[in-house]
C-alpha positions as YAML, in Angstrom:
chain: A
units: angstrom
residues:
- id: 1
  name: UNK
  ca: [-20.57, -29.93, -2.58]
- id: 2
  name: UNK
  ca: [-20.15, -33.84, -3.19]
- id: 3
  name: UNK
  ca: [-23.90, -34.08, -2.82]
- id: 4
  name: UNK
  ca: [-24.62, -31.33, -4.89]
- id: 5
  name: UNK
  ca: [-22.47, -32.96, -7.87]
- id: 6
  name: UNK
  ca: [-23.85, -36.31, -7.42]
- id: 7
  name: UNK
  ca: [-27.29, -35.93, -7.05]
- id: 8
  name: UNK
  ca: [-30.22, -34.65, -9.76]
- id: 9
  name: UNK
  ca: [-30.75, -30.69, -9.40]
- id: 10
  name: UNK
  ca: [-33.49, -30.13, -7.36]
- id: 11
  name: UNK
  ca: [-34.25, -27.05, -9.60]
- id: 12
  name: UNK
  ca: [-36.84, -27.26, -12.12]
- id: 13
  name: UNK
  ca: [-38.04, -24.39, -14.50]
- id: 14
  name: UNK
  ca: [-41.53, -23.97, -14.60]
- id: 15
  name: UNK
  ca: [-43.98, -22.15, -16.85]
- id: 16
  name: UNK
  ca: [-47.12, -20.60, -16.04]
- id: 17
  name: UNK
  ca: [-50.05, -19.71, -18.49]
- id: 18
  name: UNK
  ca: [-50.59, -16.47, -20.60]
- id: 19
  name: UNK
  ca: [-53.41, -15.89, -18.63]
- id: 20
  name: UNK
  ca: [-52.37, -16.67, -14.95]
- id: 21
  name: UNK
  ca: [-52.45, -13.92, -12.87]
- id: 22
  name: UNK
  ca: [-48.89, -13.39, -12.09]
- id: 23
  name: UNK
  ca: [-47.95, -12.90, -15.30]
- id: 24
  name: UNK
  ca: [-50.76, -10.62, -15.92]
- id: 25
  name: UNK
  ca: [-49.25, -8.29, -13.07]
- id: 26
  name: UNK
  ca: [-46.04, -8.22, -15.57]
- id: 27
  name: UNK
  ca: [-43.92, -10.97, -14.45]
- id: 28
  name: UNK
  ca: [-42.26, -13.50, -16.61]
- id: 29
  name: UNK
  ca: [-44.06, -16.88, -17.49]
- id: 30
  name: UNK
  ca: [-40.82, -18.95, -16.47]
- id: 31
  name: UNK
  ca: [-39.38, -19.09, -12.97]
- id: 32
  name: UNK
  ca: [-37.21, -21.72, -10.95]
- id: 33
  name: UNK
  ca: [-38.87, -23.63, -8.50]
- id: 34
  name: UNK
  ca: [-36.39, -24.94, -5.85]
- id: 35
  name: UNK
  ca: [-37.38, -28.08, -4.03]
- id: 36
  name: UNK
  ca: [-36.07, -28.02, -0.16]
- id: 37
  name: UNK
  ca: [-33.63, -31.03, 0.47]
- id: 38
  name: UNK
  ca: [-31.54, -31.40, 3.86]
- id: 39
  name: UNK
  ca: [-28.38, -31.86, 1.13]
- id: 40
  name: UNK
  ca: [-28.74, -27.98, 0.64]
- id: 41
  name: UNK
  ca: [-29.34, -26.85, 4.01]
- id: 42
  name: UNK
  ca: [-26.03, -24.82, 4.10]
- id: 43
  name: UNK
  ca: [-26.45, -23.42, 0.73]
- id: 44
  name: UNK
  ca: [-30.15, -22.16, 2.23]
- id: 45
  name: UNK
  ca: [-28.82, -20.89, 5.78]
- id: 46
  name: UNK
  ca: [-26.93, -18.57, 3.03]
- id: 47
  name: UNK
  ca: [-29.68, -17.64, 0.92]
- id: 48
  name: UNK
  ca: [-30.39, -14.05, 2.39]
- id: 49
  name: UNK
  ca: [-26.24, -13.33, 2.36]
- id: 50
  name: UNK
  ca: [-26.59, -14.58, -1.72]
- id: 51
  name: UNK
  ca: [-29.86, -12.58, -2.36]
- id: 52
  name: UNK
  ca: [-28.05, -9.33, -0.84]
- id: 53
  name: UNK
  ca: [-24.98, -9.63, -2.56]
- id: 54
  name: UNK
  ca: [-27.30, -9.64, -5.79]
- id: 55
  name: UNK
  ca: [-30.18, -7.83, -4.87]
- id: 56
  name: UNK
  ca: [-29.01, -5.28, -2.80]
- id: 57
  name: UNK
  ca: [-31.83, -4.11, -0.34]
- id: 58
  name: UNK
  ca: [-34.67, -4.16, -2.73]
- id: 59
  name: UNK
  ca: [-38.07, -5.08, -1.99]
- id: 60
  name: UNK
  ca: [-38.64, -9.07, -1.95]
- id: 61
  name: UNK
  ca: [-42.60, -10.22, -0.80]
- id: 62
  name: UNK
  ca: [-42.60, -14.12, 0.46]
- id: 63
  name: UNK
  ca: [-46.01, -15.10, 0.35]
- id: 64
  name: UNK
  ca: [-47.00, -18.81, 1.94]
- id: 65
  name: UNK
  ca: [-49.47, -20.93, 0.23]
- id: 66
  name: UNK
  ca: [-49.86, -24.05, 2.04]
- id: 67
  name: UNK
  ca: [-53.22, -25.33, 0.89]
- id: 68
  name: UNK
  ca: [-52.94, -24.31, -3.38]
- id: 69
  name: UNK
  ca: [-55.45, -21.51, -3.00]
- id: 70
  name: UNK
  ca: [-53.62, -18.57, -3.49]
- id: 71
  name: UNK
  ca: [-51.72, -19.95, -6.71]
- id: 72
  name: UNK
  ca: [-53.35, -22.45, -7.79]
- id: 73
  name: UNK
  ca: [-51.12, -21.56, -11.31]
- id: 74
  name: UNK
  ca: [-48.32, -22.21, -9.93]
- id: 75
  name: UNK
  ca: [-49.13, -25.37, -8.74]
- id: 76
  name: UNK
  ca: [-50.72, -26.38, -11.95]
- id: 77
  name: UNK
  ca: [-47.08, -25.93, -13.57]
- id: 78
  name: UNK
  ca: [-45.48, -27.57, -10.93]
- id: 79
  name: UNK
  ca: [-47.87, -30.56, -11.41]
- id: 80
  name: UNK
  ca: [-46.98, -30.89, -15.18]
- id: 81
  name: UNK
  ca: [-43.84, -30.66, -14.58]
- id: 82
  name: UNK
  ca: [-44.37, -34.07, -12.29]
- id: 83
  name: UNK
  ca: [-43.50, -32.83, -8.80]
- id: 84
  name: UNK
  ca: [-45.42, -33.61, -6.46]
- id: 85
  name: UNK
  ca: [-47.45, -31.03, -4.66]
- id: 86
  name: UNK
  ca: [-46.36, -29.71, -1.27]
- id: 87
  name: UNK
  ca: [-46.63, -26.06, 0.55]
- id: 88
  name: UNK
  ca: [-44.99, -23.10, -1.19]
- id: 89
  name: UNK
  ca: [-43.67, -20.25, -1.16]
- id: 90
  name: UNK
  ca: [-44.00, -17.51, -3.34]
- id: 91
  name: UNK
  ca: [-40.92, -15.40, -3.90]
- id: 92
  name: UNK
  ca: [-41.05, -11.81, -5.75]
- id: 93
  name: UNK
  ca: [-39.21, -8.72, -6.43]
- id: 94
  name: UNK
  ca: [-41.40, -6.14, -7.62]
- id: 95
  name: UNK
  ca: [-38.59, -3.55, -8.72]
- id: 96
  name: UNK
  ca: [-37.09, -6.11, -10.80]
- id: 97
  name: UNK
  ca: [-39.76, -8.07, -12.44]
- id: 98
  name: UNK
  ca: [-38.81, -11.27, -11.01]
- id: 99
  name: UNK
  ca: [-39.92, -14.35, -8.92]
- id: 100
  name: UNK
  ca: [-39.35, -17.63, -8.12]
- id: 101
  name: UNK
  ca: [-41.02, -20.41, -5.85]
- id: 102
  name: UNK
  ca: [-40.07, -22.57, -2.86]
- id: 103
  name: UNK
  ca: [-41.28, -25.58, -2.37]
- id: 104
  name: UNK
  ca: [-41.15, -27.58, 1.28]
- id: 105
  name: UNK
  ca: [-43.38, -29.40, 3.85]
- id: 106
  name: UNK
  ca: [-42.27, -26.60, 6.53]
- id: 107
  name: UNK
  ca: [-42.51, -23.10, 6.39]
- id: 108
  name: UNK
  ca: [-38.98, -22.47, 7.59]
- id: 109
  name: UNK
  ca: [-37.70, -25.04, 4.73]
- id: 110
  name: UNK
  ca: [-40.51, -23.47, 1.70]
- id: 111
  name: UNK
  ca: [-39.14, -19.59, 2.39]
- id: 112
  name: UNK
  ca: [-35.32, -20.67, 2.55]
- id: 113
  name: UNK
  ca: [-36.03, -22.43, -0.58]
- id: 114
  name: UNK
  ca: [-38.29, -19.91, -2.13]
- id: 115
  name: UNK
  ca: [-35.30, -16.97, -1.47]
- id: 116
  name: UNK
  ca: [-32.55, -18.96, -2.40]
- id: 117
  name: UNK
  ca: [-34.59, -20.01, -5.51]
- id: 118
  name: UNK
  ca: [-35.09, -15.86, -6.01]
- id: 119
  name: UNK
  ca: [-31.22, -15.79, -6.00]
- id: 120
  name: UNK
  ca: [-31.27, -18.17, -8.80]
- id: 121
  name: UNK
  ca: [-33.68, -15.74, -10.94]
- id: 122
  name: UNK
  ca: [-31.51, -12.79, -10.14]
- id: 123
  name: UNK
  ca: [-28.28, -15.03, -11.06]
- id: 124
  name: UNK
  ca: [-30.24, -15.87, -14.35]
- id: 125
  name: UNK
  ca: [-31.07, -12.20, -15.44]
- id: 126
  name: UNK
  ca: [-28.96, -9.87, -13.74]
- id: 127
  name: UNK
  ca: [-26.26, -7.41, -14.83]
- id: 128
  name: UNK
  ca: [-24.48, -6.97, -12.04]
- id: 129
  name: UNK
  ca: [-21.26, -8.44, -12.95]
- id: 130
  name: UNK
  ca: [-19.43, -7.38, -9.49]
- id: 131
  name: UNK
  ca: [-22.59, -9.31, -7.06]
- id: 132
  name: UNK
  ca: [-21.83, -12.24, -9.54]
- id: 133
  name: UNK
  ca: [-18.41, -12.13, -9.25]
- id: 134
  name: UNK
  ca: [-18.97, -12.26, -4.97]
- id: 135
  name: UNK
  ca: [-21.34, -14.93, -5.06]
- id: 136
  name: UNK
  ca: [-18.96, -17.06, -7.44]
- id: 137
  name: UNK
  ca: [-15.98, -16.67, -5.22]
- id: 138
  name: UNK
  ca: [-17.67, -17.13, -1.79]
- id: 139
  name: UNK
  ca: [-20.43, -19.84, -2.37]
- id: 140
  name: UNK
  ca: [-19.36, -22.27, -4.47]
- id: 141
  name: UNK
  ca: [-22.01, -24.40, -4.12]
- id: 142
  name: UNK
  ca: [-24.11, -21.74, -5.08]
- id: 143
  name: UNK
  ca: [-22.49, -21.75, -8.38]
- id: 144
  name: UNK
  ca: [-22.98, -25.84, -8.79]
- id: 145
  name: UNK
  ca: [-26.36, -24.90, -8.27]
- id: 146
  name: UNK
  ca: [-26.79, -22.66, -10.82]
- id: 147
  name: UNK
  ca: [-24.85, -25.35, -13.14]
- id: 148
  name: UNK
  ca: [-27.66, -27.70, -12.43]
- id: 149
  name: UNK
  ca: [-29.99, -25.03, -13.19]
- id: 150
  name: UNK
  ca: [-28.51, -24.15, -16.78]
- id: 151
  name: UNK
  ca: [-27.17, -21.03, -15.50]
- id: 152
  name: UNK
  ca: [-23.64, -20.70, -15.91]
- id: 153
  name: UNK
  ca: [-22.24, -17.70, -13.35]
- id: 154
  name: UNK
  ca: [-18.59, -18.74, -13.16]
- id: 155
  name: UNK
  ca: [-16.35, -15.64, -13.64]
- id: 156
  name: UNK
  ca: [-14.96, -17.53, -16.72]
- id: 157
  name: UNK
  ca: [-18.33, -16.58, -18.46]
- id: 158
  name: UNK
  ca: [-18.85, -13.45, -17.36]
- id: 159
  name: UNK
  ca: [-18.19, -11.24, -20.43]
- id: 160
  name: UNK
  ca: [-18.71, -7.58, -21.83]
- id: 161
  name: UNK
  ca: [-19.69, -7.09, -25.42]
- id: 162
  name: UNK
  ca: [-19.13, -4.14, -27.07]
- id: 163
  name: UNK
  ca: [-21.78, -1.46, -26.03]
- id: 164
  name: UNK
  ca: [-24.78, -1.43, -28.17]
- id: 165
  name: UNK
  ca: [-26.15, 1.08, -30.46]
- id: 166
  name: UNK
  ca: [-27.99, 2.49, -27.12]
- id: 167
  name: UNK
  ca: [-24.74, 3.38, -25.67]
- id: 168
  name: UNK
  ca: [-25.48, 1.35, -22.47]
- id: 169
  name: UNK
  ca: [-22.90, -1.52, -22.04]
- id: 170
  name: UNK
  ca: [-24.77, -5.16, -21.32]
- id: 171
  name: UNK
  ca: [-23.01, -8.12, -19.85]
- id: 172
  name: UNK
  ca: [-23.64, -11.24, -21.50]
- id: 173
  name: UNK
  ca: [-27.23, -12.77, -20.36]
- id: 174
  name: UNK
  ca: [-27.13, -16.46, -19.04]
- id: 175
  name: UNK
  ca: [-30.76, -16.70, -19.17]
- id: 176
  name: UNK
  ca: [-32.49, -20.31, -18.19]
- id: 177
  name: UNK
  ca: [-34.57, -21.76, -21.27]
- id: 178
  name: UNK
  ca: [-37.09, -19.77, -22.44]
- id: 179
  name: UNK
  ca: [-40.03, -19.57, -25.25]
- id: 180
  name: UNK
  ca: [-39.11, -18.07, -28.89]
- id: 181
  name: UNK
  ca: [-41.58, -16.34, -30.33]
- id: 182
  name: UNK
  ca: [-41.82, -16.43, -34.10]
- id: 183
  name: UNK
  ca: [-41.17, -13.23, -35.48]
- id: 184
  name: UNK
  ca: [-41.62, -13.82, -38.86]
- id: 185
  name: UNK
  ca: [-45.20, -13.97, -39.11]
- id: 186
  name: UNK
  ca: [-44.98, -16.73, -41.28]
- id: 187
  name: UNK
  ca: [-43.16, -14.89, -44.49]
- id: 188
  name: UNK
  ca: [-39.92, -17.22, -43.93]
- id: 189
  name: UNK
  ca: [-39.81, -20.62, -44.34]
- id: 190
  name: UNK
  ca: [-39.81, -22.73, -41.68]
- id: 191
  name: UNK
  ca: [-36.60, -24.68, -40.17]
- id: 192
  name: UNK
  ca: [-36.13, -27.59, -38.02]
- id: 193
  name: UNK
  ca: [-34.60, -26.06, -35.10]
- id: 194
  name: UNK
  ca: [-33.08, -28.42, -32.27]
- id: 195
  name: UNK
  ca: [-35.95, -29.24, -29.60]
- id: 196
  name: UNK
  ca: [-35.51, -28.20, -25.60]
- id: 197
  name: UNK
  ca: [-31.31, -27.16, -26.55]
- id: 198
  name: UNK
  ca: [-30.91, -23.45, -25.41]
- id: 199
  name: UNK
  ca: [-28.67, -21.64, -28.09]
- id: 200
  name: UNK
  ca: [-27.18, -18.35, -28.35]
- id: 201
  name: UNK
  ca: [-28.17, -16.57, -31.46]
- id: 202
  name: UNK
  ca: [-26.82, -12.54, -32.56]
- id: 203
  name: UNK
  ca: [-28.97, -10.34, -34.55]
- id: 204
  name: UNK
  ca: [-26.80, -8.39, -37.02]
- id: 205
  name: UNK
  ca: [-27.24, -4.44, -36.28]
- id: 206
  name: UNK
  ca: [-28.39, -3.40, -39.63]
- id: 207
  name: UNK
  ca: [-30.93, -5.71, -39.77]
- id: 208
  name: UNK
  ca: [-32.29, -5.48, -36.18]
- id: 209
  name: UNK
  ca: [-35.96, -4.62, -36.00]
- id: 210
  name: UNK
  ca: [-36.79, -1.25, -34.22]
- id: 211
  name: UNK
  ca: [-38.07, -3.14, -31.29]
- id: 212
  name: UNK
  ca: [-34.41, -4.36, -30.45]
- id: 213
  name: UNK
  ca: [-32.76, -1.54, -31.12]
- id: 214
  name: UNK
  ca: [-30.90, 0.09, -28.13]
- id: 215
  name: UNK
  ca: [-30.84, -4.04, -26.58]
- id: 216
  name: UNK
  ca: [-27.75, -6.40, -26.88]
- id: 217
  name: UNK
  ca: [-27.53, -8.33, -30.23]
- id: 218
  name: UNK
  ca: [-27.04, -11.50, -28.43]
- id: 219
  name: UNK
  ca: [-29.80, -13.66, -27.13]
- id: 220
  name: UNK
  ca: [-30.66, -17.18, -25.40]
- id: 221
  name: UNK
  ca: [-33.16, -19.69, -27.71]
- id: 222
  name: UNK
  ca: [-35.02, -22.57, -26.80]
- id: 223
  name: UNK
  ca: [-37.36, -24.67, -29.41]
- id: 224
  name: UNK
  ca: [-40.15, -26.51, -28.06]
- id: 225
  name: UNK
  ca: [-43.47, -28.02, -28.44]
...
């Protein structure tokens, strides 16, 4: 855990292209890549107990790409993002819209870190209070982790708003940094929002658009260039 604390996160949040392939097969642009280090090689022996207790037995594919060919997106992203570019592994869960990447010199070391990076994702976005409430209590390194990450999982912030106007009750998303899109088509003016500092923002129910409606009122914001 010391080790975890002390050191920078080996987690980094990267972004593919509108037109990279993954995303046109309907997954997100943003996903964690996890970078293997020996510091977390506990924490990764767990990985497949984590990704249970939030996953359940649903479908995960880990795909190898050792030489860049089969995503050569993903390592574009990783590049501008500075890391250097090793092996990976390729991490997705179909059923759930979600994926993540592992990163490593070995394939052991790439698919621990590409399914306990998947965890993170699923930590990120899911609303299963009760597997977040397992995790937090019985890997605690996990949940420093996930701190590094910008995903905050303690059961301190783990909250239920009020059900929305759908009826269906939503936890409160801790969602990594993602991209705004501006909604206003240019009618508003335009403010000088903080740059790269996620914020939570609520949309007022009378004035929600009919593409929110039946969603929670609160959402994550990022700003960015």
């Amino acid at each position: 855990t010391s080790a975890l604390v002390a050191r920078p996160s080996p987690v980094t949040w990267i972004e593919l292209r509108e037109d990279a392939e993954l995303v046109n097969e309907g997954l997100p642009k943003l996903a964690p890549l996890l970078q293997y280090n020996s510091d977390l090689q506990q924490l990764l022996s767990q990985s497949q107990n984590i990704l249970y207790d939030l996953n359940g037995e649903q479908q995960v594919t880990l795909t190898h790409d050792t030489e860049g060919g089969m995503f050569p997106e993903v390592i574009e992203a990783a590049t501008f993002k500075g890391l250097e570019c090793l092996s990976i592994c390729v991490a997705i869960c179909p059923t759930e819209g979600l994926w993540a990447v592992g990163m490593g010199g070995k394939w052991k070391q790439r698919e621990q870190a590409a399914r306990l990076a998947l965890c993170l994702a699923f930590a990120a976005n899911t609303e299963n209070v009760e597997g977040i409430d397992k995790v937090s209590a019985n890997f605690p390194d996990f949940v420093i982790l996930c701190d590094g990450a910008n995903i905050d999982i303690g059961p301190e912030d783990v909250q239920k708003p009020p059900p929305s106007r759908g009826g269906r009750t939503h936890t409160t998303p801790t969602l990594p940094p993602t991209i705004a899109q501006d909604m206003n088509n240019g009618t508003q003016p335009t403010r000088t929002l903080p740059r790269d500092t996620p914020f939570w923002i609520e949309v007022p129910g009378v004035e929600a658009p009919n593409e929110l409606i039946g969603l929670p009122p609160e959402a994550m914001v990022i700003s960015t260039d």
